[in-house]
N, C-alpha and C positions, 0 to 999 in steps of 0.2 A: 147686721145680719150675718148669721154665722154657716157656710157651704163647705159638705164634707161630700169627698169624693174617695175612690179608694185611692188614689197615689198622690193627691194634695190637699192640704187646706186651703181654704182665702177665705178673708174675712173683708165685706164688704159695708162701707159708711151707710148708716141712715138715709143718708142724700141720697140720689142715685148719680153715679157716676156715667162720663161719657168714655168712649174708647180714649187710652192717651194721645192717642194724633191730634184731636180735637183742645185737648188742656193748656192753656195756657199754663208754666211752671214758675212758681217763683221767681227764678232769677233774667225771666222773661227770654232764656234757654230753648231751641227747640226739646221738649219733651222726649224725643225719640235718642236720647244720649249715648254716645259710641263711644266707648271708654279706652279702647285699646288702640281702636286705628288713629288716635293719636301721635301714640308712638310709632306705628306700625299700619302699611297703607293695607297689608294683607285685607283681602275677605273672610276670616275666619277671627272677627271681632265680637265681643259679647252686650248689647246693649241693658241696660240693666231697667226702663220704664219700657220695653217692650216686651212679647210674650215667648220670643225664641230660647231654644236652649243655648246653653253654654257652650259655646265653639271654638276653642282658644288654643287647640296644637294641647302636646305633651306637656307635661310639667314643666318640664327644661326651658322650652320655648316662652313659656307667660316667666319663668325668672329672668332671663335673657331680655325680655320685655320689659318688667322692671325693672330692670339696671339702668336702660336707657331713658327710661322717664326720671330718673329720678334730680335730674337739674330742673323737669318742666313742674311738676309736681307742687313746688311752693307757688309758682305761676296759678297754677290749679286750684289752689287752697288758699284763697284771703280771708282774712278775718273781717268783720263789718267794718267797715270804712269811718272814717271821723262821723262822716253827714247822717249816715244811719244810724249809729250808735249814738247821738246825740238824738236825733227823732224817734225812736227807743224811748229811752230817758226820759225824755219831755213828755212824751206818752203817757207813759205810765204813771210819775207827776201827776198829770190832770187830767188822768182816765175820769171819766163818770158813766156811776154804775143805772141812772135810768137810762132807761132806751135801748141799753146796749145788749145784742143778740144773747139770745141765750145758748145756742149751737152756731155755730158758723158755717160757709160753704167753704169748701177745698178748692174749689174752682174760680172763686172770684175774691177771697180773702188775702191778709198778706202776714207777714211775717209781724209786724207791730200789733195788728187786731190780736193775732194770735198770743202777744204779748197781753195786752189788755187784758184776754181772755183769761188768762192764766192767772193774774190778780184779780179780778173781780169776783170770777167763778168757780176756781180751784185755789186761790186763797195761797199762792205760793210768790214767796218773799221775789224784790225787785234782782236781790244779787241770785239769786235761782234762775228766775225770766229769764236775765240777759247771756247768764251760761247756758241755758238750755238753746237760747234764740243763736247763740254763736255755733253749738255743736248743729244744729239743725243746717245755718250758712255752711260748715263745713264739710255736711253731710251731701248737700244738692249739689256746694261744686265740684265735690271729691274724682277722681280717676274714675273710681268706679260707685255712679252717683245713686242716690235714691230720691224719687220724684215725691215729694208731697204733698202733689194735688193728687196723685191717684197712688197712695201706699198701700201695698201688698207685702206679707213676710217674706216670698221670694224675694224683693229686691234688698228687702234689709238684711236677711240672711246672707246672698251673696257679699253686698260692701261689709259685711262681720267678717264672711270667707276670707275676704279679700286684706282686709286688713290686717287678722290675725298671721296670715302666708306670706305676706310680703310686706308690710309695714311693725312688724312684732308688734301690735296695740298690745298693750294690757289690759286684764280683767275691769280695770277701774275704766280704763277710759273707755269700753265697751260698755260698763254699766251705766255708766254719763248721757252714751249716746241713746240707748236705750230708755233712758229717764226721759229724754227731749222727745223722742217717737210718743212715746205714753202721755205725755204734756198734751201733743197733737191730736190726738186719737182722743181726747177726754175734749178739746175745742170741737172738733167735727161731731162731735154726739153721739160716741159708741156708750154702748150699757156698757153694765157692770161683770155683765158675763161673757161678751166681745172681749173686751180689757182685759180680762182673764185668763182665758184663752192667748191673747198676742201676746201677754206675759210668758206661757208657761212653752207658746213656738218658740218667741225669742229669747233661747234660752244663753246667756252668756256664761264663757269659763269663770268659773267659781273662784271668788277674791280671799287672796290667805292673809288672815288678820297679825299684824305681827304687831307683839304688846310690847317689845324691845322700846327702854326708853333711853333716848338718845341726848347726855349731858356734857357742857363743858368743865372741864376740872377751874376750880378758882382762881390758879395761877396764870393759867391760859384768860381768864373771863377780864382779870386784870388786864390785860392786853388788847384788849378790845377799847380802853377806857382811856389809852394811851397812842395806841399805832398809829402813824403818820402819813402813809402811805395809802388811804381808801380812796383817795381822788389822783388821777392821772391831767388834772390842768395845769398848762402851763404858766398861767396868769398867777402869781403869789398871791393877792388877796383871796381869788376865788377858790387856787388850791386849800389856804388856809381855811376858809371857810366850810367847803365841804368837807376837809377832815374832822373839824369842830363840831357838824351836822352829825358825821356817823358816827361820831363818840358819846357825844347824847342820846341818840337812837339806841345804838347799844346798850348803854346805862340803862333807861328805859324799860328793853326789852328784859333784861336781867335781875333788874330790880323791884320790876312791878307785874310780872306775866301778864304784860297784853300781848296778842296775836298778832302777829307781826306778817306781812305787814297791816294786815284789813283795819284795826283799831288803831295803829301808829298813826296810816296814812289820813285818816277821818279826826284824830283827835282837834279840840277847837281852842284856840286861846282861853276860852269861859270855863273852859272843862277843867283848866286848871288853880284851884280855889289854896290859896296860901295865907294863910294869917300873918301879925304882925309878930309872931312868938314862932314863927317856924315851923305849926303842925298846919295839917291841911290834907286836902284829898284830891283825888283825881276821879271824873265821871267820864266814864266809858258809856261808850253805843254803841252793841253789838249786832251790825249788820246783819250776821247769818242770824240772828235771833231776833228778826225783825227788829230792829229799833230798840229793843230791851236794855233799858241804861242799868248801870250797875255803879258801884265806888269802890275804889279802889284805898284806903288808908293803910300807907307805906308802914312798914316795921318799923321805922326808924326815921323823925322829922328830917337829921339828916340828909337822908337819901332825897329828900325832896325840894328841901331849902338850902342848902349849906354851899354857900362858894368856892369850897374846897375839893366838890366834887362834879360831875359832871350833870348837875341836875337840873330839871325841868325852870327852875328859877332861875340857876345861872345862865342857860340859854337864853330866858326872856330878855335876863340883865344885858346882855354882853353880844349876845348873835345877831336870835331874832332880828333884832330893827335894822342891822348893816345890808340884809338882801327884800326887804318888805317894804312893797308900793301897794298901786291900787288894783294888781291884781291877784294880791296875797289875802285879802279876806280877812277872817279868822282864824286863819289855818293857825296852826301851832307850830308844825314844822315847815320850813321853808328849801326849797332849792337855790341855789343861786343866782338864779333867773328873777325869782321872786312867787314862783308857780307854789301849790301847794305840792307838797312829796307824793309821789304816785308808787303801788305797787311794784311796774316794771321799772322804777328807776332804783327804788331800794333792793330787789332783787340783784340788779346787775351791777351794783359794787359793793355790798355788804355779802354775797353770797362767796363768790371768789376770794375779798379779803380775809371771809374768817376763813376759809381754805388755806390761806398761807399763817393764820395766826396756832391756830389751834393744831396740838400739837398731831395729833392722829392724821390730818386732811381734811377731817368731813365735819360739814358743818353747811348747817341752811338756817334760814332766820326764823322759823317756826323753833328751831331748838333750845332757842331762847328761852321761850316758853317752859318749855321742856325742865331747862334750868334750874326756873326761879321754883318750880312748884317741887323739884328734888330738894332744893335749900332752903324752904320757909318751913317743908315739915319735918324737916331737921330744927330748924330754929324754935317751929311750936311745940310737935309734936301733936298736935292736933288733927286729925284727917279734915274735919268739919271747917276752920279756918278756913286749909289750904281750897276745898273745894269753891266755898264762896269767891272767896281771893280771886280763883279761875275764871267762876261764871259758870260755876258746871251746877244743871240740879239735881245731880244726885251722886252721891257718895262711890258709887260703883264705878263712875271715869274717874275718880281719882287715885282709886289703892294701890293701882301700880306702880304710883311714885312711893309707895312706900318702903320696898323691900332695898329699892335702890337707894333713895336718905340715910336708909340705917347701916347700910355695907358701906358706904361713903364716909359715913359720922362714926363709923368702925376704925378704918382705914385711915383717916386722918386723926384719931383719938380724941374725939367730941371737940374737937375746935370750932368756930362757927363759919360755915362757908359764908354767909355773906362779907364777914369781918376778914378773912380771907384774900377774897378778891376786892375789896377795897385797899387793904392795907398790905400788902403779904410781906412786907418787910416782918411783922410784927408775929411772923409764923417762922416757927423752928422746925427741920425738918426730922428726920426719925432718930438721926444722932444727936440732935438736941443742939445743932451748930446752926446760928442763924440763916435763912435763906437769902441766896445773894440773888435772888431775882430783884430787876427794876421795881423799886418803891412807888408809893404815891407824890413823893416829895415832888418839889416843881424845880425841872431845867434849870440852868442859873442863865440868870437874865443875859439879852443880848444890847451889848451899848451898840449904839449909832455908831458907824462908822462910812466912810463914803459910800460902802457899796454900797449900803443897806440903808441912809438916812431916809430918802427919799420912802423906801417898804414904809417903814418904820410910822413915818407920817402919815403913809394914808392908812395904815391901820389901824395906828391909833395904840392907846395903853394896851388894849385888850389882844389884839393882836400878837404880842410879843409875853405872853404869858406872865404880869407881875407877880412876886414870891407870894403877894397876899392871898391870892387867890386861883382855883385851878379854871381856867377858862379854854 
């Protein structure tokens, strides 16, 4: 139900609500949350699930105020914890859709129902759920919190204030937050013209599209397929190992544009289908696309079979089994623990390496992607290929990689970037003088010697890179 008054709105739930004194909050919090006297014992603190105005001194004084919170702040702000985010999970799993309410109560409900809710009833994917269920966590224990058992746009407008002033959010990550409210608001049983309305209060700073697409040059992609340095372990097998892991990952990301890391970390040993003649394909499942499997058939047997290069087979041949027990599964990619590869762990040493590889600085693993779909429609020239290739259904996400293929395949004089970065030895540069960048040829072997007998052994062949092959 919708209440207009002349100097405010509120929009209040179907249910009827009690005063917040009475609500129990999520985070089982007193509801009455003082956000400032945190930091600051003053009485001129702003609570944000109660009805007072904002009392908080000059400007000056609430920056002043943030300054000093800001070592408590991550104190303030946890992400769901192991236990949660796995009862989540399991949740959702083995939600069933009889019996289960059709509107919820804000007063006696919890953050997982709300979860359920959101698959069942609004039909939005598990990796959406569990982002919007994290933005929501983030939201109730924030500095300056929003209650929601009892949501009003005052309170969400202030933590937007708030954010926007003294934590520089961005448009995106406001439209995030804002996504997860609206999630809420559609579990409690507002209509359609409620919804509409909190839509058009909660208006966030408007997000600037930037269609800049962001490529590694071939020389530099080459580098990726070789650099030694992604793992900081002091242990030699393990170091070896994990630089073996990110040089296939690389390869990977370059070669085949999957989304790195969401389809890296999900891909499954079965996913990868090889014949005995070397063709074969790779099936992908794209999470944000609900489940939607797609194939992927490389340019080039090659790039998928060939022991010469850093590909899906030579890992299985040569890695995979050195770090794989029984808590490895079907993963395809492994840690050196034996874990499946996670998101934040391929972030936090594949992001910074390519920072020091590439030559400009910038470089995140999403631009992988980026990459391969600049070099395939150079390779096809086909727009329609490259989109499939992607997973995109429609031809309009892909044009933009066009204009960039053809300045590139300009610039370099139709040579082929993927032959390029596999080989660059075998590329002349604009004087037509061979390029003395590092080849693909392999190290010259290392003999045994005292120091090193022992490495040597428990490595094994593979370990020490034979001329046969690039492993």
């Amino acid at each position: 139900m919708v209440v207009w008054s002349s100097d405010r709105i509120s929009i209040k739930a179907p249910i009827e609500n009690k005063e917040a004194s009475t609500i129990k909050p999520f985070s089982g919090l007193d509801p009455i949350q003082t956000t400032i006297t945190f930091f600051n014992t003053k009485s001129d603190s702003y609570s944000t699930n109660s009805n007072k105005v904002l009392v908080g001194g000059d400007r000056q004084e609430w920056k002043n105020v943030s300054k000093i919170g800001k070592n408590c702040i991550k104190h303030l702000l946890p992400r769901m914890d192991g236990e949660e985010m796995g009862e989540l999970i399991h949740a959702l799993n083995n939600c069933k859709r009889t019996g289960f309410p059709i509107f919820l109560d804000p007063k006696t409900t919890s953050f997982i129902e709300i979860g359920i809710h959101a698959k069942i009833r609004q039909h939005l994917s598990d990796t959406t759920i569990i982002k919007n269920i994290r933005y929501a966590r983030f939201m109730e224990n924030h500095v300056c919190s929003i209650n929601f058992r009892n949501l009003t746009p005052e309170s969400v407008l202030r933590h937007f204030d708030y954010r926007i002033e003294f934590e520089n959010a961005t448009p995106h990550a406001l439209a995030h937050q804002k996504k997860a409210i609206m999630m809420f608001l559609r579990a409690y049983g507002f209509e359609k013209d409620d919804l509409r309305i909190w839509s058009i209060v909660l208006k966030t700073p408007p997000i600037t599209i930037n269609d800049e697409i962001e490529f590694v040059y071939p020389r530099d992609v080459h580098k990726f397929y070789t650099y030694e340095k992604y793992s900081k372990k002091k242990h030699f097998e393990t170091r070896t190992y994990e630089n073996k892991l990110f040089q296939h990952i690389a390869f990977m990301g370059f070669n085949f544009g999957m989304r790195c890391p969401s389809e890296i970390i999900s891909l499954n040993v079965e996913d990868i289908v090889i014949n005995s003649d070397g063709t074969g394909y790779i099936r992908i499942s794209e999470k944000k696309k609900r489940g939607r499997r797609r194939k992927i058939i490389p340019y080039n047997k090659n790039v998928l079979s060939s022991l010469a290069y850093k590909t899906p087979k030579n890992y299985l041949k040569n890695w995979r089994w050195k770090v794989a027990n029984i808590k490895s599964g079907d993963a395809f990619f492994l840690q050196p623990n034996g874990d499946r590869v996670t998101d934040k762990y391929i972030r936090k040493i594949l992001s910074p390496s390519g920072k020091k590889i590439v030559a400009n600085g910038r470089f995140y693993p999403y631009m992988m992607r980026h990459t391969f779909a600049t070099y395939f429609y150079q390779h096809t020239k086909d727009l329609k290929k490259v989109s499939r290739m992607l997973g995109h259904t429609k031809t309009v996400n892909t044009d933009k990689y066009v204009e960039v293929s053809e300045a590139l395949d300009q610039q370099l004089k139709g040579k082929n970037l993927f032959s390029i970065a596999l080989r660059p030895s075998n590329f002349k540069n604009m004087e037509g003088k061979q390029n003395e960048q590092e080849t693909l040829s392999q190290p010259q072997k290392r003999y045994a010697t005292q120091s090193n007998y022992s490495e040597k052994k428990g490595m094994g062949l593979a370990g020490f890179e034979p001329a046969t092959s690039a492993v």
